[in-house]
N, C-alpha and C positions, 0 to 999 in steps of 0.2 A: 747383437744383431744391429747393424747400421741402414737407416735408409737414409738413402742419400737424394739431393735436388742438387742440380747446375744449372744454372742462369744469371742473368744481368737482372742487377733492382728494377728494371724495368718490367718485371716480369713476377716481382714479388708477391703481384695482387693475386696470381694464379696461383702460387703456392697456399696465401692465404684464403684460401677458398677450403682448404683442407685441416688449418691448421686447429677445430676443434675433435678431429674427429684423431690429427696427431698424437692432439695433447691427451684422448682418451687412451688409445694406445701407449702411450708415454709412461702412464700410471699403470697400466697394466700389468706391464713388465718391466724390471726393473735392470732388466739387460740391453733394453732396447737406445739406441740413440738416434738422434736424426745429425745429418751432415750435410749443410749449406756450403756451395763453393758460387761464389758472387764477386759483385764492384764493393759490395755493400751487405752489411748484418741484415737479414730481413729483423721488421719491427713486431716479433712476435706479442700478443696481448694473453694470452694462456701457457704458453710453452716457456718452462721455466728456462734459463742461459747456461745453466750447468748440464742440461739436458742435449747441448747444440754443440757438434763440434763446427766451427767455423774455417772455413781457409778462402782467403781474399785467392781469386782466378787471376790465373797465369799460365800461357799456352806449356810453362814447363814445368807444372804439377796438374796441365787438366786430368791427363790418362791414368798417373798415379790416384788420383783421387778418385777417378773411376771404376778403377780394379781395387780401391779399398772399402767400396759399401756391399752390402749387402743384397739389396734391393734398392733399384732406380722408380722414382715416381715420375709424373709429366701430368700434374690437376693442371686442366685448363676452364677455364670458364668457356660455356656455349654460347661463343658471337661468333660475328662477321670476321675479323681478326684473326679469332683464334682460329677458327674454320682453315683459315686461308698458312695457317703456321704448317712449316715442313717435318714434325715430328723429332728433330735433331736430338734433341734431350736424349731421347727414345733408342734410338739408333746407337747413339753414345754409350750408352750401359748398354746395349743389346750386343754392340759388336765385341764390349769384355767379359761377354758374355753370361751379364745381370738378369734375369727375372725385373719384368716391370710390372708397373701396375700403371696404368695411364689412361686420363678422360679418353673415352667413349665420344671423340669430338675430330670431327674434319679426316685430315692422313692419318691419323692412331690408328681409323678403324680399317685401315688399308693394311699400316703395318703388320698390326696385331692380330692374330685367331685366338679369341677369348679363350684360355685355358688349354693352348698349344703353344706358343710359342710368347705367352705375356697374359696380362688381364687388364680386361675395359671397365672403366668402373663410369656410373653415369650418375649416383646420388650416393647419398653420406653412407648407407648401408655399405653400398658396393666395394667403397673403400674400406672401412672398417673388416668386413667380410674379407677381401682379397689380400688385406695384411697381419693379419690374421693367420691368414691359412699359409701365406709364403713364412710369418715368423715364428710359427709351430712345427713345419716341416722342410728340415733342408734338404730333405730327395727332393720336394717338388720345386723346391727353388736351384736345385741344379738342373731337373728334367726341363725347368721354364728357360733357365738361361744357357742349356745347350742349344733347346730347340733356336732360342733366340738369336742367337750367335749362327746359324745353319740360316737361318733368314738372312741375317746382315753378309755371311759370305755369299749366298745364292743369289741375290737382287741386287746390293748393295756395295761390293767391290769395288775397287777402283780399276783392277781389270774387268770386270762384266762391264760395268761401264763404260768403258774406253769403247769396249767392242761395239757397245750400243750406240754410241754417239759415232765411233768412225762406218758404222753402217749407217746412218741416217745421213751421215755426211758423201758419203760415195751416191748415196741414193736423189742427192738436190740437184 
């Protein structure tokens, strides 16, 4: 079982907001791996380096790297910031149709219907708890990332989209 994160080092701190509750999961199972696609190696202080598969990001291994994890994560830490971030991660494993697990923070809780179509986690339990459950059971992590993928076609197309935007536009 692979979990995977995508992001810029910029954005490492939010990974490491999780990354004790990783390393417990880590031990647990000894199938499990986590997959980082970054500028840069996050500076793990618990998570051992044999445990990480790593791939430096590039727009012509993002998708493939997408459709090779298991489960997509998105910890954010609760600010102003993050509040204000568009859920992207989210969307990205949803539209390959991953099962996510993602704070419980800002547009996730738009995204996401806890335990339809992804799961909100808001403290160390929730995560631990919600990876858990997707890395015990792969019905419910395909029932998660069909539903989720049925999200990302119905709101998030680039044709619904178009529609949306050439209606608002005929409308000014």
């Amino acid at each position: 079982i692979i979990i995977g994160w995508i992001g810029t080092s910029s954005n490492h701190n939010n990974l490491l907001l999780i990354e004790g509750e990783l390393e417990f999961l880590l031990n647990k199972y000894s199938n499990l791996k986590i997959a980082i696609m970054s500028d840069l190696r996050p500076k793990f202080d618990q998570i051992k380096k044999n445990k990480v598969i790593f791939k430096r990001w590039s727009p012509d291994v993002e998708a493939s790297f997408c459709n090779s994890i298991d489960i997509g994560i998105m910890p954010l830490h609760d600010n102003p910031w993050n509040k204000g971030k568009c859920s992207f991660k989210a969307i990205q494993y949803m539209s390959m149709q991953k099962p996510v697990v993602i704070s419980d923070v800002g547009m996730n809780k738009e995204l996401v219907s806890n335990n339809f179509n992804g799961l909100l986690a808001k403290k160390s339990d929730d995560w631990i708890d919600s990876l858990n459950y997707l890395i015990n059971s792969n019905s419910e992590r395909m029932r998660l990332g069909n539903a989720a993928r049925e999200t990302i076609c119905r709101y998030y197309d680039v044709r619904v989209l178009a529609k949306k935007i050439a209606e608002i536009i005929k409308n000014v």
